[in-house]
Every structure is written in structure tokens, then in C-alpha cells.
N, C-alpha and C positions, 0 to 999 in steps of 0.2 A: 417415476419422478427423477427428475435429475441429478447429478452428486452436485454438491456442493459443496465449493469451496471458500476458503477464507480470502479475504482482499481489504486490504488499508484504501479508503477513499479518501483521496485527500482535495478539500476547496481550497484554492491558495489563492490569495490576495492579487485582485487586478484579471482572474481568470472566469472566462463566462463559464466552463466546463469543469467538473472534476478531472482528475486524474486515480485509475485506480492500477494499486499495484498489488498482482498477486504475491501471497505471503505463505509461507511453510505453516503446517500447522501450530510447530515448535515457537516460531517467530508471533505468534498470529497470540498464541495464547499470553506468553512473555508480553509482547506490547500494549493487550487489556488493562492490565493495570498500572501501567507504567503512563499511558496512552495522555492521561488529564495531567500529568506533572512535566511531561514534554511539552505539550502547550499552553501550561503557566510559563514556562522555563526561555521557550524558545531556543530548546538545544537543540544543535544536530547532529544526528544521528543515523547509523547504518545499519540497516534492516536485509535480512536473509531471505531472499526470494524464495518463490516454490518453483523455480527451475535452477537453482542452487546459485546464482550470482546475487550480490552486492548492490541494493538500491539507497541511498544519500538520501534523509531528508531533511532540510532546515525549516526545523518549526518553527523558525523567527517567521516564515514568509506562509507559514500557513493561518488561512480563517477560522477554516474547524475540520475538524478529522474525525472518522470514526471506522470501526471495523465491522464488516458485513458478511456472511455467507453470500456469494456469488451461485448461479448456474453455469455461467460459462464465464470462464477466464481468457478469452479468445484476444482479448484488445485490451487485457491487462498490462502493463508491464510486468517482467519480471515470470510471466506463465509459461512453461514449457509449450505449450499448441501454438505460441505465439511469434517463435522465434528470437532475433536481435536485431537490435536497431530500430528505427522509430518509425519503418513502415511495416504495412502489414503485410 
């Protein structure tokens, strides 16, 4: 079976696609419970990847989020296998 990991999906407003961003597991567990009062709130917020950089996200502009176990973080943001920058 594969490892799995954690990853924030986020639907945002106006996009046909998700976006998902890999998440530390420290981050991943932290944003559980916090996760449903971020998107009553529409704060934003700065989230700890799991390749250790900084992802921004405005909940004002998100539909609905939630958090997943992943197989592969390959075309995550934010995932070490996946490098920087916004290609792959």
C-alpha cells in the first residue's frame, strides 16, 4: 500500500478544479479543528507545507475545504517530490 499523506483540498470560488496543497503532518493535524471556523470567518491564513515553505490561503475566496490522506503528493503544492514554481 502506499504512504499516505496529508493534503488541504481546497474548491475556491469560480474554479472548475481543486487545488491541493501538501501539509506537514503537524500543520495538517492543527488545521482539523480549526478548519470549519476558518470558513465561517473567511480569514487568511498561513499554512506549513510538507516541503517546509509558506502556503497563504484566503478563506474569504474558498467554496469548501477539507483535509485528506493523499497517495501521491506529486502535483500538490507545497510537496517535496514536487519541486517550485507552478510547473511541474
Amino acid at each position: 500500500m502506499a504512504d499516505k499523506k496529508p493534503a488541504l483540498v481546497l474548491h475556491l470560488a469560480g474554479a472548475p478544479q481543486p487545488l491541493h496543497v501538501a501539509l506537514s503532518a503537524e500543520e495538517a493535524a492543527r488545521l482539523t479543528d480549526r478548519l470549519p471556523s476558518l470558513m465561517s470567518s473567511g480569514e487568511p491564513v498561513a499554512l506549513a507545507t510538507a516541503d517546509g515553505t509558506v502556503f497563504a490561503v484566503n478563506f474569504a475566496q474558498v467554496a469548501t475545504a477539507h483535509i485528506e490522506s493523499t497517495r501521491s503528493d506529486a502535483n500538490a503544492y507545497g510537496a517535496p517530490t514536487r519541486g517550485t514554481g507552478f510547473s511541474n
